[in-house]
C-alpha positions in Angstrom: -1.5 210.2 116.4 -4.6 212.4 117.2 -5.0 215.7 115.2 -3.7 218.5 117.3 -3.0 221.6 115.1 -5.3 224.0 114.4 -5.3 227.8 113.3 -7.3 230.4 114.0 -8.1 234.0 111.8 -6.4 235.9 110.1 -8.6 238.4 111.9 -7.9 242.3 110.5 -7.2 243.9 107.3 -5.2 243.3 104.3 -2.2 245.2 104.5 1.0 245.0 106.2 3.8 242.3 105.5 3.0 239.2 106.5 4.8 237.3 109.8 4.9 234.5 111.2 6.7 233.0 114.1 6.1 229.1 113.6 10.0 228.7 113.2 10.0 230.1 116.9 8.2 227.3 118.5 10.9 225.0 118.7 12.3 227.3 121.0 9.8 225.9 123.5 6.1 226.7 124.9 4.6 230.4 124.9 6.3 232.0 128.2 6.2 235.8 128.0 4.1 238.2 125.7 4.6 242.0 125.0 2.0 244.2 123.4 2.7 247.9 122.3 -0.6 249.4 122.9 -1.3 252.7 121.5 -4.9 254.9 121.8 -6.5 253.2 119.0 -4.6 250.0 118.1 -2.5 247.3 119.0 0.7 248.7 117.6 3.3 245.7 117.9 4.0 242.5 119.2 6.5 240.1 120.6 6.0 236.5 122.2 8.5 234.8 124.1 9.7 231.2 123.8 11.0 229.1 126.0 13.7 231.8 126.9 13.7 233.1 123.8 12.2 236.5 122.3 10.8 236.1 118.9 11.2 239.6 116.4 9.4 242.2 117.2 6.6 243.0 114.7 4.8 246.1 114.1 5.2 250.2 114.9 6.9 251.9 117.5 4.1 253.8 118.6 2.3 253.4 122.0 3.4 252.0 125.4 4.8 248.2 125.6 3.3 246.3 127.9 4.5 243.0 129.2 2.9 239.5 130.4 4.8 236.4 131.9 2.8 232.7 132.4 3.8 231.0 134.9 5.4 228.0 134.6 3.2 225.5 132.6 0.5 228.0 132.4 -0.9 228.1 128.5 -3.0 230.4 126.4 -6.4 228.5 125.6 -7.9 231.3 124.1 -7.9 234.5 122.8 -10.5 237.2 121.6 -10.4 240.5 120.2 -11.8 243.5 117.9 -10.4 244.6 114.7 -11.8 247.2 111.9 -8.9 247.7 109.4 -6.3 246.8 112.2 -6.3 244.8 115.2 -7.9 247.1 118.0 -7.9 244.5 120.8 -6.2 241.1 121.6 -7.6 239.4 125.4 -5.2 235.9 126.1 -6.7 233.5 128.7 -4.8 231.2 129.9 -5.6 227.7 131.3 -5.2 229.0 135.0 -8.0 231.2 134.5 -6.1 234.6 134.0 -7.1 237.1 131.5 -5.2 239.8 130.0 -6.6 242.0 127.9 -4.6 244.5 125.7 -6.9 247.7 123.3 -9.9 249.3 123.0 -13.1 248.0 122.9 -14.1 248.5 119.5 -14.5 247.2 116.4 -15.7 244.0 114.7 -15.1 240.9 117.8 -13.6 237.7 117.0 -13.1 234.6 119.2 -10.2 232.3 118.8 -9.7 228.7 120.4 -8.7 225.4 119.5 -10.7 223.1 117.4 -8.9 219.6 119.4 -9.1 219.4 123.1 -5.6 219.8 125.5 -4.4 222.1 122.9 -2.7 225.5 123.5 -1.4 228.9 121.8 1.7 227.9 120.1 2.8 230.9 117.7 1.5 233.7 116.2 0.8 234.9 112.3 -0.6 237.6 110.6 0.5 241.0 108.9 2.2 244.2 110.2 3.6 247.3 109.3 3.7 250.7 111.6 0.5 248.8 113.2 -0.8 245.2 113.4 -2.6 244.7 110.8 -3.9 241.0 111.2 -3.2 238.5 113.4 -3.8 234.5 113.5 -3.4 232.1 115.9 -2.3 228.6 115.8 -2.6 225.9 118.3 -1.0 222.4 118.9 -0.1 220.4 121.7 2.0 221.5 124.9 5.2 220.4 123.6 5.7 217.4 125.9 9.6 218.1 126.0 9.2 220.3 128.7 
């Protein structure tokens, strides 16, 4: 069995309660993400599944915004900018597509897999009215699917 799993981060500050949605992945591949975006931050997340919604972390703040994949489309990577909180958060998935959620400003991070053919499977990190930090962890496509 190759190694698969890898994290990424935490990128962000130290406060907040710490999440993390690695229970949520047997619930199937990364489908759907929403991001509250306020001026300054990324105020709150929620990632989708399979069909399921994990909880929603973070503030009530801001304007949600919402993403779907397509089927067997992946995140491969993601980048960002944090100073205290996470500012920014970009996805990109292995079709190519970008989506980028923040402002531009802040100290930039870059997050990708360390194996090959491995993809965004959960989300950590820490939250309170805001997102604090966020990692990311990546494994193989879960081949159930």
């Amino acid at each position: 069995q190759a190694r698969a799993s890898s994290a990424s981060g935490e990128y962000g500050g130290g406060g907040g309660k710490r999440f993390s949605q690695s229970g949520n992945q047997l619930d199937g591949p990364i489908t759907a993400i929403r991001v509250r975006v306020s001026r300054w931050y990324i105020v709150g997340l929620q990632v989708r599944y399979g069909r399921e919604w994990s909880n929603y972390v973070g503030g009530s703040s801001g304007d949600l915004e919402e993403i779907f994949l397509h089927p067997g489309e992946s995140i491969i990577q993601a980048s960002g900018k944090y100073k205290y909180y996470l500012r920014k958060v970009v996805f990109i998935t292995d079709k190519g597509r970008v989506f980028p959620f923040g402002k531009d400003t802040g100290t930039s991070f870059n997050a990708a897999p360390l194996y090959p053919n491995t993809v965004l499977r959960f989300l950590s990190g820490r939250s309170g009215s805001l997102i604090d930090a966020i990692a990311f962890h990546w494994d193989s496509y879960p081949s159930d699917c």
